[in-house]
N, C-alpha and C positions, 0 to 999 in steps of 0.2 A: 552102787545098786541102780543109781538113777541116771549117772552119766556115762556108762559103759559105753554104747555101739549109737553110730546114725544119730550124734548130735550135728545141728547147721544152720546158720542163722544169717542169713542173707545180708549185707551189708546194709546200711539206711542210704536210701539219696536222698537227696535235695526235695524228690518230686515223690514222696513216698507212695507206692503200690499197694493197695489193701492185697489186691491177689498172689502177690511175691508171698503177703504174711499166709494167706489163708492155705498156698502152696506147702510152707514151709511148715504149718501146724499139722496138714494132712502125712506130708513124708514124717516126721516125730509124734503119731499119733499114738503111738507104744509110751511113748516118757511121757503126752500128756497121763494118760491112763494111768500109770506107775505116781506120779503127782496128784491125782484126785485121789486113788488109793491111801496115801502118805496122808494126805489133808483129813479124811474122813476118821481114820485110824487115829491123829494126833489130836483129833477132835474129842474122842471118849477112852482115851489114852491115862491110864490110873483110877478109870471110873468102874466101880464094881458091878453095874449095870452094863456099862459098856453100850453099844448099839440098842439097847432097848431103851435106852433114853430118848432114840429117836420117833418111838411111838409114845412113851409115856409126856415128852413134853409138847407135843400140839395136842393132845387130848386132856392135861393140864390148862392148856391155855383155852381151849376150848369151852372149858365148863366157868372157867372168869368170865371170859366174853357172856354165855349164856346166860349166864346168870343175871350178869349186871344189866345186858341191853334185854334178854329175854324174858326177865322175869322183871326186874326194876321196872325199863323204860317201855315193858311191855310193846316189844317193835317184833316185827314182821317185814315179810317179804312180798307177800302178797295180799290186797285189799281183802275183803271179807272175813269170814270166821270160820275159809275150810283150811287154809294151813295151821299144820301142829307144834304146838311148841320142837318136836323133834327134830320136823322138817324145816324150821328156822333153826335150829342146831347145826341140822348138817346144810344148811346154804353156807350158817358163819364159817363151817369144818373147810369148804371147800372154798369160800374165800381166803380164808387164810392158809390155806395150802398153797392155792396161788401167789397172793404176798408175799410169804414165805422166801420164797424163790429171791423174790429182791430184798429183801431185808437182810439177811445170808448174804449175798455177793456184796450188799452197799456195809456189812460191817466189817468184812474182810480185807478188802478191793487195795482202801486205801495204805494197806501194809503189808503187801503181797513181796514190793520193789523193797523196801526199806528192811525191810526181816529176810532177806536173803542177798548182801552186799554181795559176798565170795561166789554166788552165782554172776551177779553184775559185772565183777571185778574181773576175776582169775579166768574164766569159762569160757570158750564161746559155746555160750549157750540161747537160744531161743527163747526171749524173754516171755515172749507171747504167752508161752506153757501157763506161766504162773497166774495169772488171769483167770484164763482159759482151767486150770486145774482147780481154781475157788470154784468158778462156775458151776464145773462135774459135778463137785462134793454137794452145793445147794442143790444140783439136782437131784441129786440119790437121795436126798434126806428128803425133796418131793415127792418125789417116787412114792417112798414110804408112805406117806402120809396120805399121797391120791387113795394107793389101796386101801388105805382105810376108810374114806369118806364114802367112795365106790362102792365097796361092802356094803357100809351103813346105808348107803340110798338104795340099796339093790334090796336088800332083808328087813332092814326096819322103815326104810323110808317109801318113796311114789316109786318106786322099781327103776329098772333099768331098761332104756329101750336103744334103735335102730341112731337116735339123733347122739346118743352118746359115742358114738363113731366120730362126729366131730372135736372132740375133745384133742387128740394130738394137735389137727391141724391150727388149733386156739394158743397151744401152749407152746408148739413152736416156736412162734413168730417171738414170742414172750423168753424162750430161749435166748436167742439173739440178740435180743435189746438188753439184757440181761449179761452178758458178753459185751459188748457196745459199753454198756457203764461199768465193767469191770475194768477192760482197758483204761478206756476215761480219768477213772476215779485211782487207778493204782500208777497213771504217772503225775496226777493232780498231788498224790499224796506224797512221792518224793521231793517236789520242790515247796509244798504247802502242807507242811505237818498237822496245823491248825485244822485240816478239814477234817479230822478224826475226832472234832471238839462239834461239829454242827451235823454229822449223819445222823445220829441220834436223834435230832429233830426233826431232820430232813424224813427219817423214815418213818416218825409218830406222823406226820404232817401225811404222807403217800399212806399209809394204814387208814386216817379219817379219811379219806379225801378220792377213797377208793372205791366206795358202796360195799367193803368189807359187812358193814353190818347192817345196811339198809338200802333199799332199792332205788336206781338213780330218777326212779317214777317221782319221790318225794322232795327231789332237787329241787327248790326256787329256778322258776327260768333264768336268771340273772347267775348263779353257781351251774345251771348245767351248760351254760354257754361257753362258760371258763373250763370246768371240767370235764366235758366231752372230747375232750384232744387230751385225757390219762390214759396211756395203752393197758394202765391195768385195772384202770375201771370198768374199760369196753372189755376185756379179756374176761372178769370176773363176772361180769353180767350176762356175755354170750355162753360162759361155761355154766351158768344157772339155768339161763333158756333150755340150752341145747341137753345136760344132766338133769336138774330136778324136776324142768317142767314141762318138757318134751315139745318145745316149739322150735319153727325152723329158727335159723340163725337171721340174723341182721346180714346180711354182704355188702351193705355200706359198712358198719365197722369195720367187719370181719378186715374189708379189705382196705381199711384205716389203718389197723394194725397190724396189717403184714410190711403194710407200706411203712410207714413210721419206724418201726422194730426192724427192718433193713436201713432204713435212714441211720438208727442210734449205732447198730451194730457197726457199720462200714464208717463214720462219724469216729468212732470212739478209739477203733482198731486205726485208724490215719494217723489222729492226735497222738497217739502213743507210739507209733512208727514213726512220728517228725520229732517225738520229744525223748527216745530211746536211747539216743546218742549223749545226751549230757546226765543221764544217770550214772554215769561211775567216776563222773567231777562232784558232781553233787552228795554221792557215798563216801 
């Protein structure tokens, strides 16, 4: 089903070419698609819910979160006492929509190469795909969930205006860097099995350290100095401006993290076209 027609996988050189890959993912852009398909399906595959899982569990997690920082730690996103507990609901909805995205690729990432040997082996097959097809799937299950936040700001929330048009161009870039660690992390993980023992940390660690659930206004100067170079801090915080509270955008960030998030993408996608070749000694 998946390897029928127009498989091609360019040889590795010496002097690996990001654009031979990004060529070679555009020509097999049917198999990636068929592989996000396969990924999304094996994901709620024996589940009686099935795909409605993917609304029920970040509106799950969403009422923890809420609960704990919103009611406990009594946090906000905005100084005074005109935002509502709601609207600190769906800032956390929409920050963790966007986390989402990485947390998904960094749990996958690292066993994309090792759980499919007889593609490595037997095929010639474009490894890139499997990456590249984790990716899809976190993004569909983003998807999902934006629609919901989007609703919720639109109907219960400060509404929806003109500056929420910036919204793709935020999550783009967020795409990519997101891709960039997928490569990265899925040939880290065929010669380094161990690194499936610290994502877990690695992703609680990028969840605090994100303004997930508080505005990066309340950062100590000494943490925001550190944490203003997180593309998914800047990402999470321009998607707030520009969604819940209708200000223009930053384009110093903004254009941080186009920059950056090309950085990771072309960074990620090299290292695993220099290290492509000794996965099926290593399988």
């Amino acid at each position: 089903m998946f390897l029928g027609v127009g498989l091609s996988r360019s040889k590795p050189s010496s002097a690996p070419d990001p654009f031979a890959s990004v060529r070679a993912l555009w020509r097999n852009r049917h198999l990636w698609w068929q592989f996000t398909l396969r990924n999304v399906e094996l994901r709620h595959k024996g589940s009686h819910l099935g795909l409605i899982w993917s609304l029920l569990n970040p509106l799950l997690m969403l009422s923890l979160y809420v609960f704990i920082f919103g009611y406990i730690f009594n946090g906000r996103f905005q100084s005074g006492g005109a935002e509502t507990k709601l609207e600190y609901a769906l800032g956390i909805f929409l920050g963790l929509t966007i986390f989402q995205l990485f947390a998904e690729t960094l749990a996958v990432s690292p066993t994309v190469i090792v759980t499919n040997p007889n593609l490595v082996k037997k095929v010639v097959f474009p490894l890139e795909i499997l990456p590249a097809a984790a990716v899809g799937s976190s993004v569909f299950h983003t998807l999902i969930s934006l629609c919901l936040v989007l609703l919720g700001i639109a109907w219960l929330g400060p509404g929806l205006t003109l500056h929420a048009a910036w919204l793709p161009l935020i999550l783009a870039p967020l795409i990519l860097a997101a891709l960039g660690l997928a490569w990265l992390f899925a040939a880290i993980g065929v010669f380094l099995r161990d690194i499936n023992q610290v994502i877990g940390f690695f992703s609680m660690a990028l969840l605090y350290s994100s303004a997930t659930f508080y505005s990066p206004t309340v950062l100590p100067p000494t943490a925001w100095m550190i944490l203003r170079f997180n593309p998914i801090l800047l990402a999470i915080d321009l998607s707030r401006d520009a969604v819940m509270w209708h200000q223009p955008l930053n384009m110093h960030h903004l254009s941080y993290l186009i920059a950056i998030s090309l950085i990771i993408c072309v960074g990620g996608l090299a290292f695993f076209r220099k290290m492509s070749p000794a996965f099926a000694d290593v399988l």
